[in-house]
C-alpha positions in Angstrom: -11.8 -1.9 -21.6 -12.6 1.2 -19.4 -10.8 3.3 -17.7 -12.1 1.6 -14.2 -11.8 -1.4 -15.2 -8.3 -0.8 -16.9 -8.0 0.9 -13.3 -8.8 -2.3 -10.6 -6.9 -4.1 -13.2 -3.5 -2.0 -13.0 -4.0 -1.6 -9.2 -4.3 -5.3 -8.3 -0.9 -6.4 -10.4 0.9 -3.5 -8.7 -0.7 -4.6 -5.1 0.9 -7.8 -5.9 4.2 -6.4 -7.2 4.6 -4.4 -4.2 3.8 -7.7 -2.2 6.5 -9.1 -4.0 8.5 -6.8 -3.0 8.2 -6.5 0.3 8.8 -10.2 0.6 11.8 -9.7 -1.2 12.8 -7.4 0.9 11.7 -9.2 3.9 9.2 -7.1 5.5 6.0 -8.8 4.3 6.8 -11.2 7.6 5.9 -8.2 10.2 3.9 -9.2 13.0 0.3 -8.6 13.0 -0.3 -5.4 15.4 -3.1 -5.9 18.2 -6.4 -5.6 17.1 -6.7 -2.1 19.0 -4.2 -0.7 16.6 -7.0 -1.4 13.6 -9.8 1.2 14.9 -6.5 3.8 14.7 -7.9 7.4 13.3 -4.6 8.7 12.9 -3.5 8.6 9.2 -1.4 5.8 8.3 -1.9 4.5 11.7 1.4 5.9 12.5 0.5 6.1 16.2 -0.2 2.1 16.6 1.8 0.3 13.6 4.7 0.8 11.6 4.2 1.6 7.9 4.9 -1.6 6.7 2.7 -3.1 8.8 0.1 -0.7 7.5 0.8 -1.6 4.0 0.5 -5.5 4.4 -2.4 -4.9 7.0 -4.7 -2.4 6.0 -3.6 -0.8 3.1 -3.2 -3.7 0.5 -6.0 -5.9 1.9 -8.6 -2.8 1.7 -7.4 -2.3 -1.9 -8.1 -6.0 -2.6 -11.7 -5.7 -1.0 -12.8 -2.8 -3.3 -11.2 -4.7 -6.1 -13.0 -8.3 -5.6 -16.3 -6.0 -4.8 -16.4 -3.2 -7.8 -16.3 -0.4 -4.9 -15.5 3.3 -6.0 -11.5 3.7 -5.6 -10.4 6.8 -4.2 -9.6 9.7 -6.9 -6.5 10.6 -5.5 -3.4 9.0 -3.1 -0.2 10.4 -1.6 1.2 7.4 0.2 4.2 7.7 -1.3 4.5 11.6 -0.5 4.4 9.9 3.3 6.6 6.8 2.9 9.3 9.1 1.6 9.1 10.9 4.7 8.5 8.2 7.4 11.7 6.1 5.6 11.0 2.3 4.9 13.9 1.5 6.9 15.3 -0.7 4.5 18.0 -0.8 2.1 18.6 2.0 -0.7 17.8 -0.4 -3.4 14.9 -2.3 -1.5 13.8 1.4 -1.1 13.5 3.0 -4.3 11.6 -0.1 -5.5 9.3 -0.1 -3.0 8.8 3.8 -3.4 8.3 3.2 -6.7 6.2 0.2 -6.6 3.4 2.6 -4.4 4.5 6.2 -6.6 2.7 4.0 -9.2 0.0 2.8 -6.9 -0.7 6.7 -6.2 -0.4 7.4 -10.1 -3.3 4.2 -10.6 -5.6 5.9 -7.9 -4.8 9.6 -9.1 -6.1 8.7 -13.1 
């Protein structure tokens, strides 16, 4: 298998483990922000949409695009780096495996 391949493989079972996750930890169920909110140029969208909603809305369903269509996935990530600092607002636990859920995400995109 090569490394891309190996690649869209590991990122779409983490996508889905961090889905999991989030449903576990009952965020997945965020409301859907108004369309204006999507044509945000701000990173992370962080003036229009919380970060969760930016995971389960933009984030995981871009991912899942360039997966289903072979596209090019970025050669580096940091979400992580920002989720630490904007705070999930969750629980410790629901936290930490959340933040580690997307640290690997970052370490997929960063190979």
């Amino acid at each position: 298998m090569t490394l891309d391949i190996k690649r869209y493989h590991d990122l779409a079972d983490s996508l889905l483990d961090l889905e999991i996750l989030m449903r576990e930890a009952g965020v997945w169920e965020c409301e859907k922000p108004e369309e204006e909110a999507f044509k945000s140029r701000v990173p992370f969208a962080v003036d229009c949409m919380t970060f969760n909603q930016w995971l389960k809305f933009i984030m995981i369903p871009k991912f899942k695009e360039m997966i289903e269509l072979g596209s090019p996935l970025p050669r580096t990530s940091s979400i992580a780096e920002y989720a630490s600092e904007a705070g999930l607002n969750l629980s410790p636990e629901n936290e930490r495996k959340i933040l580690h859920c997307i640290r690997s995400i970052d370490q997929i995109l960063s190979q």
